[in-house]
C-alpha positions in Angstrom: -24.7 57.6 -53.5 -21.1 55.7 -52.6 -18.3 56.6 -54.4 -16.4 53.5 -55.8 -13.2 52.9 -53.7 -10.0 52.5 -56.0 -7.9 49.6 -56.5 -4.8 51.5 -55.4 -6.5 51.9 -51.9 -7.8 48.4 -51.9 -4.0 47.2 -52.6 -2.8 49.6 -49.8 -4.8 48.7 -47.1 -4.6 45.0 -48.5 -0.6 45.2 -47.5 -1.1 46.1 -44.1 -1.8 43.2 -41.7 -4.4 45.4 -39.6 -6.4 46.7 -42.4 -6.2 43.0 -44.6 -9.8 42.0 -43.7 -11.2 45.6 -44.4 -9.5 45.8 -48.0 -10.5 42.4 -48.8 -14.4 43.1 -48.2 -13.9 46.1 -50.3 -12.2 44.3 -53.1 -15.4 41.3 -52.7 -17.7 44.3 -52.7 -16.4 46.1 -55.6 -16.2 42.9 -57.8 -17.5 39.7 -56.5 -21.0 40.7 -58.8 -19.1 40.9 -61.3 -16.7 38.2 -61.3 -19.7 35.9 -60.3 -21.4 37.1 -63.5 -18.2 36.1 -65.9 -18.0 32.9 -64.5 -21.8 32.1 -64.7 -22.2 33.0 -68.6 -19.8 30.2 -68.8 -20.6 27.3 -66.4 -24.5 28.4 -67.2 -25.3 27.1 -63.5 -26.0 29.0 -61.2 -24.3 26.7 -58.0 -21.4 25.8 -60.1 -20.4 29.2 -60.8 -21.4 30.1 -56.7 -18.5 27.4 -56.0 -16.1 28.7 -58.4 -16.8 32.0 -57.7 -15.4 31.2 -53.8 -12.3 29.4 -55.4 -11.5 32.5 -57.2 -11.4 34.9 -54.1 -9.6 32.4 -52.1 -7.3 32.3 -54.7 -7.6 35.8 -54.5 -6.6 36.5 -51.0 -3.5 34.2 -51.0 -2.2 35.6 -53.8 -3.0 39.1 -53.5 -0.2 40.1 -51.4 2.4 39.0 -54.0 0.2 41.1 -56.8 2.7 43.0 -59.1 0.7 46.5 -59.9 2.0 46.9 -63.6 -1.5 44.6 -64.6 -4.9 46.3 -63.3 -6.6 44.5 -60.7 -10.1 43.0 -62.3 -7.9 41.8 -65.5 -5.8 40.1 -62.7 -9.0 39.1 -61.0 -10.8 38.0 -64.6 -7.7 36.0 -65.7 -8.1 33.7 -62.0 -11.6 33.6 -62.9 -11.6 32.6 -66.6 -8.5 30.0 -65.8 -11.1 28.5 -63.2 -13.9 28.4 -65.5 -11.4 26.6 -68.1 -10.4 23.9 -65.6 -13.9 23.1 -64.2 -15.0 22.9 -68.1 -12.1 20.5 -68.8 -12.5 18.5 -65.8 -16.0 18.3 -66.6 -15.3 16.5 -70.0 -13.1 14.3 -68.5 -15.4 13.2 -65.2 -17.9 12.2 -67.6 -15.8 11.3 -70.3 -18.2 13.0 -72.8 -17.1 15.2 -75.8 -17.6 18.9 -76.2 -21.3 19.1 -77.6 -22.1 17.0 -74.9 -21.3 19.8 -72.5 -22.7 22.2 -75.1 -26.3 20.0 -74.8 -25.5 19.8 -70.8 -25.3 23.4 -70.4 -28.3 24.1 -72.7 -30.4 21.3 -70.5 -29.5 23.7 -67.6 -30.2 26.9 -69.3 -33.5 25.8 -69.9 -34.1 24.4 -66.3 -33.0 27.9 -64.7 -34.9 30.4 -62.9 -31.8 32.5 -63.1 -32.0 33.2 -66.7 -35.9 34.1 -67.2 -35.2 37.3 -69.2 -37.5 37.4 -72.1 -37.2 35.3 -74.8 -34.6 37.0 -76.9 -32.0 37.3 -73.9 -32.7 33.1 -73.8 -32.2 33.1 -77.1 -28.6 34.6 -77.1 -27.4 32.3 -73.9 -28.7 29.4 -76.0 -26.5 30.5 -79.0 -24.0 31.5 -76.3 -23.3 28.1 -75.3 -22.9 26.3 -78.6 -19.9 28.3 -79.1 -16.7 27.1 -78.6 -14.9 28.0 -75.0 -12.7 31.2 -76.3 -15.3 32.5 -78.9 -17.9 32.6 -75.7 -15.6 33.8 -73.2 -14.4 36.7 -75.9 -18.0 37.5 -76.4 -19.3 37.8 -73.1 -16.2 39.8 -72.0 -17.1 42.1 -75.0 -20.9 42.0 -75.7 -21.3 41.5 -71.6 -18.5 43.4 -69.6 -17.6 45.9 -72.5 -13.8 45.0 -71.7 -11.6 46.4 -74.4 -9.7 43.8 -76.6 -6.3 45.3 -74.7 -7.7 44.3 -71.6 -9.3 41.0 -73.0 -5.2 40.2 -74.2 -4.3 41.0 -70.9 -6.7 38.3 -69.6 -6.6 35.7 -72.0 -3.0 36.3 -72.9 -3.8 36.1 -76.8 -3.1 39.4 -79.6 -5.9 41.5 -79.9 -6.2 40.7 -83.7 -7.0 37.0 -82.6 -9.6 38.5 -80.1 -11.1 40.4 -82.4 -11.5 37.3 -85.2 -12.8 35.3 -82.2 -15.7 37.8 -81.4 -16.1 38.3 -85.3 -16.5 34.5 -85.3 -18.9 34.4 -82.5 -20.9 37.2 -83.6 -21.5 35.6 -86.9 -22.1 32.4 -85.0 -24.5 33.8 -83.2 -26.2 35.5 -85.9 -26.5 31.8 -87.8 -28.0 30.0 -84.5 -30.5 33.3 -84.0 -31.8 33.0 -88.0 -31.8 29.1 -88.1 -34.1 28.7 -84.5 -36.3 31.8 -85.5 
């Protein structure tokens, strides 16, 4: 069994020049599963969120020098991740010029196509509901229903009150719950 290595050790050895490399592989270790999972309940494909997921951690590693402790790291590390998500969502739209429920259709198309997402039917059956929500409501439920992040920690990320987060995932639970009942 290996005991999880702190952040605070990760930052420490991620300040000194001869230990960089080391504390970088433990930071990909400890969270690059993770972070790859965030980003791939939103972008739905599985290559997509493989590309963004190596734009985060470059991001990562110039930037993690200059990290200010007073956040924790994976809020740090979710925030880069859900801003990247965001921008390849919006750019996206605007490469194929189509609206929103075009992307909702697009991502559903892929869902369907993927050998990543064979659960049993009722785990399709969410990520299908999953990706008619709107952007926030999805991202606030899969931080919640997903990556059991606290709605403190989900402010942190998305920078929004925690009342608003919890509306959002009220919302998208009762979203959800419509999408489940009407395909049933």
């Amino acid at each position: 069994m290996s005991v999880e290595v702190k952040d605070e050790e990760i930052l420490s050895k991620f300040q000194d020049e001869r230990t960089r490399n080391e504390a970088f592989n433990m930071l990909l270790k400890k969270y690059q599963q993770k972070v790859y999972w965030h980003i791939r309940r939103m972008v739905i494909d599985h290559d997509d969120a493989d590309d963004l997921v190596q734009d985060v951690f470059i991001k990562v590693w110039k930037n993690l020098a200059g990290f200010r402790s007073d956040a924790q790291l994976y809020t740090w590390l979710y925030r880069i991740a859900t801003n990247e998500c965001i921008t390849f969502l919006n750019k996206k739209k605007q490469k194929n010029n189509i609206s929103l429920d075009d992307v909702v259709y697009e991502l559903a198309d892929t869902l369907a196509d993927s050998t990543y997402f064979n659960g049993d039917l009722a785990q399709r059956k969410l990520q299908e509901a999953l990706v008619t929500l709107p952007e926030k409501q999805r991202l606030v439920f899969n931080m919640k229903y997903y990556d059991d992040m606290k709605y403190e920690e989900m402010s942190e990320v998305l920078g929004t009150s925690v009342g608003a987060l919890k509306a959002s995932f009220h919302l998208a639970v009762k979203k959800i719950e419509a999408f489940l009942l009407a395909t049933d």
